[in-house]
matplotlib code that plots the C-alpha trace (Angstrom):
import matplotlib.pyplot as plt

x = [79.0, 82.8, 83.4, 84.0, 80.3, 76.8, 75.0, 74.2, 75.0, 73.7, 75.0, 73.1, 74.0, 73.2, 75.0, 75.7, 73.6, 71.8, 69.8, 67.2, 63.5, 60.9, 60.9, 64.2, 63.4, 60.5, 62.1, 65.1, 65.9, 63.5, 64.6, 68.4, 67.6, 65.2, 68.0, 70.8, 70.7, 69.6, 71.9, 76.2, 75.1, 77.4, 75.9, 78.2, 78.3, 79.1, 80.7, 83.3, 79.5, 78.4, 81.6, 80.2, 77.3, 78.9, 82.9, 83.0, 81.5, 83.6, 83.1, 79.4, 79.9, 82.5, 79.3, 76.4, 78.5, 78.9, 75.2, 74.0, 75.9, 73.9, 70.8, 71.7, 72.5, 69.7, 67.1, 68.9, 72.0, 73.7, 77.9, 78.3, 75.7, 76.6, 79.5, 79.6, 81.7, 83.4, 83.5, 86.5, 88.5, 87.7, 90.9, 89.3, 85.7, 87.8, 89.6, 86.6, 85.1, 87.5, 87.6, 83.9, 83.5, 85.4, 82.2, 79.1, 78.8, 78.7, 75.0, 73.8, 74.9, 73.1, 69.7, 69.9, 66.5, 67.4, 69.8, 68.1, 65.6, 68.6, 70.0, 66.7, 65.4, 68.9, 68.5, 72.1, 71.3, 74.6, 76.3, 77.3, 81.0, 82.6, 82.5, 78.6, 77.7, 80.6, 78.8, 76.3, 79.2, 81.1, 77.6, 78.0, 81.2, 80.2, 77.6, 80.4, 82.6, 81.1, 79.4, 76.1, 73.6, 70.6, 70.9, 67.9, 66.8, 63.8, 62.0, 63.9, 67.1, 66.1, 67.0, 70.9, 70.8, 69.9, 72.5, 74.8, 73.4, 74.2, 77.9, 78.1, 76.5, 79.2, 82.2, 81.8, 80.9, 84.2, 86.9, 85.3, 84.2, 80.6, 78.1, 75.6, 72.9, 73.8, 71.0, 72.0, 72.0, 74.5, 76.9, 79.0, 79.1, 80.2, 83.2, 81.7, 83.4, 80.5, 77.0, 73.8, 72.4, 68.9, 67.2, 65.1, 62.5, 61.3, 57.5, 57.1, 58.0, 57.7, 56.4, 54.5, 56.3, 54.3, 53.4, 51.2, 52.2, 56.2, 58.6, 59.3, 62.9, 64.8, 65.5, 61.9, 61.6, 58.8, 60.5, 60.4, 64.1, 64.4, 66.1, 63.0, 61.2, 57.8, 57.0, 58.7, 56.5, 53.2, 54.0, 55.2, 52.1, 49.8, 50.6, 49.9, 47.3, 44.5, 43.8, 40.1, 38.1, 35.2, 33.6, 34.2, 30.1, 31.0, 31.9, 35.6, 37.9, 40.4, 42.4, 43.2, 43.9, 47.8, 47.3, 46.1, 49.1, 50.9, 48.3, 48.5, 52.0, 52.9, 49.7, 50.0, 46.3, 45.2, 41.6, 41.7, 43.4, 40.4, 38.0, 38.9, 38.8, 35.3, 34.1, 36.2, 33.7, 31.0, 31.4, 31.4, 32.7, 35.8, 38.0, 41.7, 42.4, 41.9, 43.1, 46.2, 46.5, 46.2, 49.1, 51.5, 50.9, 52.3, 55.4, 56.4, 55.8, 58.1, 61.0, 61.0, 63.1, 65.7, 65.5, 66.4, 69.6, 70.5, 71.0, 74.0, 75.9, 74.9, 76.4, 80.6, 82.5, 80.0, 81.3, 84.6, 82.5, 80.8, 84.4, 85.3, 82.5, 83.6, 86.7, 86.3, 83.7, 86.0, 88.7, 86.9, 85.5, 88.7, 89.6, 86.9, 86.8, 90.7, 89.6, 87.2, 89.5, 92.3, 89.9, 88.9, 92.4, 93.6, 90.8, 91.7, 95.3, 96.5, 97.6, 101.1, 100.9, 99.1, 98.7, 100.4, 103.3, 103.2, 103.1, 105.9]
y = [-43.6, -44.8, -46.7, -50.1, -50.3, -51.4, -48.8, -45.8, -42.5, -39.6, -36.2, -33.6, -31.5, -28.6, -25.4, -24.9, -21.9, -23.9, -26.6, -28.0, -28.3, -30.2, -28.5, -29.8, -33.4, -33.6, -32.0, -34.0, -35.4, -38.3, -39.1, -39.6, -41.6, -43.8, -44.5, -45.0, -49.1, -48.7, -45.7, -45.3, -41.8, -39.2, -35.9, -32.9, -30.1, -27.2, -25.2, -23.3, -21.9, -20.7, -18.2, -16.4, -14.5, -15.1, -14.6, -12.5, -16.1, -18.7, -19.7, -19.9, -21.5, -24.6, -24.8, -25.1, -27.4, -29.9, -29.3, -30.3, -33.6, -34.6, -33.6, -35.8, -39.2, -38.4, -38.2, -42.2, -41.1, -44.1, -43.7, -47.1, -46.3, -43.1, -41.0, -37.7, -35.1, -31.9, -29.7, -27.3, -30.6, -31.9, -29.5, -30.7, -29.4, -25.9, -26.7, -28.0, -24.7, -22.2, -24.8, -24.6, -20.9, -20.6, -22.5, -20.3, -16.7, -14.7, -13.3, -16.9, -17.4, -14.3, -15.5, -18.1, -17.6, -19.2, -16.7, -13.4, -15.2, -15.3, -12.2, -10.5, -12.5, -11.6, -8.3, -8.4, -5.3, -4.6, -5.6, -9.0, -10.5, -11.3, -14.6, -14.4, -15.6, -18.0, -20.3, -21.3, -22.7, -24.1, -26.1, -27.4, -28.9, -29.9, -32.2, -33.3, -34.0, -37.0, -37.7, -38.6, -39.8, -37.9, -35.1, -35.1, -31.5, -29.4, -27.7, -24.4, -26.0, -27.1, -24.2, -24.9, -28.5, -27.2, -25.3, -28.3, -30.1, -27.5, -26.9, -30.9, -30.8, -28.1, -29.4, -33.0, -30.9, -28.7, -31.2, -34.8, -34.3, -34.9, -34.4, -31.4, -33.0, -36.3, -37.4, -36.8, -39.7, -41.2, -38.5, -40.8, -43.7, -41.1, -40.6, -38.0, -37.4, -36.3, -37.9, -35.4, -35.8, -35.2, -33.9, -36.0, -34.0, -34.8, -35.5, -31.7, -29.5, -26.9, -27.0, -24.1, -22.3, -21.7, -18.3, -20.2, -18.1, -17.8, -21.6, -22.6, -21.0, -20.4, -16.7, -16.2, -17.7, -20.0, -23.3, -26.6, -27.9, -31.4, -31.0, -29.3, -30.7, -31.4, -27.8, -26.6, -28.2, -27.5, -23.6, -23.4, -25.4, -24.0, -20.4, -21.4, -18.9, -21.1, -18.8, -18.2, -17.3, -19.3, -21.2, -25.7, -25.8, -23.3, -24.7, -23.9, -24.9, -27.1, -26.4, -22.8, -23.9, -24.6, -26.2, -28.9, -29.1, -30.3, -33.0, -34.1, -33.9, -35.5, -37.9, -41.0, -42.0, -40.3, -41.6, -40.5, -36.8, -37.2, -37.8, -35.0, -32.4, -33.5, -32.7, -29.4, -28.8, -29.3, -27.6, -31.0, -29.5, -29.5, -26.3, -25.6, -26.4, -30.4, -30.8, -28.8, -31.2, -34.5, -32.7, -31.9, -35.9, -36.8, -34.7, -35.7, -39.1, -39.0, -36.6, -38.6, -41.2, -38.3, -37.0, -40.5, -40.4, -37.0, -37.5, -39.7, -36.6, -34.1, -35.9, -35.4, -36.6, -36.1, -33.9, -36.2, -39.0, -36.2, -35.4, -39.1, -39.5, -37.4, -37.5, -40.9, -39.9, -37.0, -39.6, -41.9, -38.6, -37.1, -40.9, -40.1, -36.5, -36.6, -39.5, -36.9, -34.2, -36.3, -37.1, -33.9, -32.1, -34.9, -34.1, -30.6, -31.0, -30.8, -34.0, -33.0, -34.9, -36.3, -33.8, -36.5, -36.4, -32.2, -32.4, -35.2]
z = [202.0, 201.1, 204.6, 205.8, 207.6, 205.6, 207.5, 206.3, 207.4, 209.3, 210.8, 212.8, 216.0, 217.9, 218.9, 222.1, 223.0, 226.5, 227.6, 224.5, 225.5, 223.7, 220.5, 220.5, 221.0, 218.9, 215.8, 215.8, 218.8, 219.2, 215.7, 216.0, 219.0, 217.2, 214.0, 216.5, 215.6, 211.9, 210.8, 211.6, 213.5, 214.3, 216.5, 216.5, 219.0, 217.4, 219.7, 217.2, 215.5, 219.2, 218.8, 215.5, 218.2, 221.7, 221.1, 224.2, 225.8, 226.1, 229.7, 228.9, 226.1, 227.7, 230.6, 227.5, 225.2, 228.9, 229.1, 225.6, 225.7, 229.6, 227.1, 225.0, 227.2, 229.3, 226.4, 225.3, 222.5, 223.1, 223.0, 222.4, 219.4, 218.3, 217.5, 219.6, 218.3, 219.3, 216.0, 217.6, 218.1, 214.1, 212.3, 209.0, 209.3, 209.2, 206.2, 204.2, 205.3, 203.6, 200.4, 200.2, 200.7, 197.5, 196.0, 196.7, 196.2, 199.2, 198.1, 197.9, 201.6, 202.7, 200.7, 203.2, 205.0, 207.8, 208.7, 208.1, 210.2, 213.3, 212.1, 212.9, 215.9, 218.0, 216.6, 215.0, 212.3, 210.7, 213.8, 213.2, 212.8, 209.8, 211.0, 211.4, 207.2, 207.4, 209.8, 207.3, 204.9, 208.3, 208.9, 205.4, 206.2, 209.5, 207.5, 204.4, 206.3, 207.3, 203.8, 205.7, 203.5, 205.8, 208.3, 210.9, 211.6, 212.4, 209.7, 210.1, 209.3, 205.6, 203.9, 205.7, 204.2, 200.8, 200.3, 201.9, 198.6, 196.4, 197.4, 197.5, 194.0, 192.7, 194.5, 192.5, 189.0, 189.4, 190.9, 190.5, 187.1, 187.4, 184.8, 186.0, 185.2, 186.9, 189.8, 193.2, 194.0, 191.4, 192.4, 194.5, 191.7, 189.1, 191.1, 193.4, 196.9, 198.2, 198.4, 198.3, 201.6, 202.4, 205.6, 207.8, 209.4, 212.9, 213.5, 214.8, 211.8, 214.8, 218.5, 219.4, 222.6, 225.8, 224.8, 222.2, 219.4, 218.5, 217.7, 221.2, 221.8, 224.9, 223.7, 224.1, 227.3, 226.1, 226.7, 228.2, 229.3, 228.9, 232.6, 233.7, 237.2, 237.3, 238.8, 236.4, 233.6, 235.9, 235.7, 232.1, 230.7, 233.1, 231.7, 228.0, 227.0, 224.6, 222.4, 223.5, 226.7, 227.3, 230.5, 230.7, 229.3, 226.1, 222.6, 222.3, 219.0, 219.6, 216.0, 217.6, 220.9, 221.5, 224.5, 221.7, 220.0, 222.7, 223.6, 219.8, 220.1, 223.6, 225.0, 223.4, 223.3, 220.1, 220.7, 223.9, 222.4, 219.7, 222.8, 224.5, 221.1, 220.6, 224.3, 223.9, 220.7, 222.0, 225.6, 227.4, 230.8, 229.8, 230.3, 229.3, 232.9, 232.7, 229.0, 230.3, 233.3, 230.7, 228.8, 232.3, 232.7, 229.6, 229.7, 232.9, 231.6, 228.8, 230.4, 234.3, 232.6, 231.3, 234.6, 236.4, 233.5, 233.8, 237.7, 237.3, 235.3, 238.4, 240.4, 241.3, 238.4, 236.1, 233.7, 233.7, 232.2, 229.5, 228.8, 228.4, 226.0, 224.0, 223.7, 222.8, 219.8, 218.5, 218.0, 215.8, 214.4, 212.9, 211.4, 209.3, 208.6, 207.9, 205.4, 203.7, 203.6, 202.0, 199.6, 198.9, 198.9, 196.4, 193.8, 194.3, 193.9, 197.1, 197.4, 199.1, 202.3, 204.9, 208.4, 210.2, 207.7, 207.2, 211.4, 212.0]

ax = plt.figure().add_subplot(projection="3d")
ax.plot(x, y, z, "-o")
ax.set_aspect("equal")
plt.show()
């Protein structure tokens, strides 16, 4: 990372597409919150991607891009700590975009599993814009141009971050003069503008929804909102289906039950959680109905805190301060971005002027 700070770097973000629930937190969430001191974050909302599926949208997408960013203070992203960042606001993630599309064949971008996956789960068929494949090469750029050295994401966003690294990899080869076999990580000493970056992955690779079968997704309507009320939790963990019928004095199996995964995953006793498997085993009168109650506990424990933050953005003037915040992030932002772009144009050639210059 070519800055003035010691840290090192991350980027990760979300698109605006609504609220994010607990698969959310624990697959990157909780981890961007928990780097905050050791890393120089920066957490983009990537509104301009919201646009490739929802063009027809933009009022919905102004509300959920508002929404995300109350999310995010409420679940502890710091603005004093962190760098939030409107991509649509950032001129240079657009620019880096259309240089980078010039660097990966369009047949490599549609390999990308990740999005035949969204291609098929929102049922595009042939249907999507021509803007649709771009958005995997605009992520890319989202991520360079902040030359992060990791980028915290769930485990469905690997295959995005791989082909990050690759363009990364070619972009230093073709204008920086970097030997192809060179380690990643000595790309930036060998006169690389771009480092590799790697993902981080969050403790959750991916949180069962409460149907107990499909990735929890709000498409699906299986979904926990961070914002949700305790009710709310009651009913949606209460309708978990465990996988099995059987009576509180039956042997049940607790590695089929999903109700399970979220006890591993959100009750912070893991003897207790171990306790409670072995009873399930053994048909120890216990039914899905108490380990179900032990797991409504613990998310209410860990979300009443966001709910406490949250409140102050609800409240009139609320979505001034989200505005203020960031505002103020995007600012710092672009210093950097434009610092990455300059440094990219000039290895390219196209060293003819700064934007303030081109624009004055």
């Amino acid at each position: 990372m070519t800055t003035g700070s010691t840290k090192r770097r991350i980027l990760t973000g979300d698109t605006p597409t609504g609220r994010l629930h607990l698969g959310h937190y624990v697959g990157s969430l909780e981890n961007r919150i928990r780097l905050q001191d050791e890393y120089d974050c920066y957490f983009l909302l990537a509104n301009m991607h919201a646009y490739t599926t929802r063009a027809d949208k933009a009022a919905e997408i102004r509300r959920d891009t508002i929404e995300i960013v109350k999310d995010w203070l409420a679940a502890g992203i710091d603005p004093a700590r962190a760098t939030i960042v409107l991509q649509t606001e950032v001129p240079a993630i657009a620019e880096l975009t259309w240089f980078f599309a010039m660097l990966v064949p369009f047949n490599r971008v549609m390999r990308n599993p990740t999005l035949k996956t969204e291609i098929e789960s929102k049922g595009l068929g042939d249907t999507y814009s021509f803007g649709f494949p771009m958005y995997a090469v605009g992520q890319c750029a989202d991520i360079l141009a902040f030359r992060p050295d990791l980028v915290p994401v769930g485990e469905d966003q690997v295959a995005h971050i791989e082909m990050c690294r690759e363009i990364a990899r070619r972009f230093n080869q073709v204008y920086c003069g970097v030997d192809p076999h060179a380690e990643d990580a000595e790309h930036e000493k060998l006169g690389g503008v771009f480092p590799i970056p790697a993902p981080l992955i969050g403790r959750v690779g991916r949180l069962v929804g409460t149907d107990g079968n499909q990735k929890m997704s709000k498409s699906l309507d299986n979904a926990i909102f961070l914002s949700a009320t305790p009710k709310q939790v009651k009913k949606k963990v209460g309708a978990i289906y465990p996988g099995q019928s059987r009576d509180p004095d039956q042997p049940g199996d607790p590695d089929i039950n999903p109700v399970f995964q979220f006890a591993d995953v959100f009750i912070k006793d893991e003897a207790f959680v171990a306790e409670l498997k072995e009873r399930y085993r053994k048909g120890d009168n216990l039914g899905d109905g108490h380990v179900k109650a032990y797991v409504i506990d613990a998310i209410n424990e860990l979300l009443e805190p966001m709910r406490a933050r949250r409140a102050e953005f609800e409240k009139p003037g609320g979505d001034d301060l989200v505005m203020d915040v960031i505002r103020t992030g995007t600012r710092k932002a672009n210093a950097v971005a434009e610092q990455t772009l300059a440094m990219a144009k000039e290895r390219m050639g196209l060293n003819f002027g700064t934007r303030a210059e081109m624009l004055g």
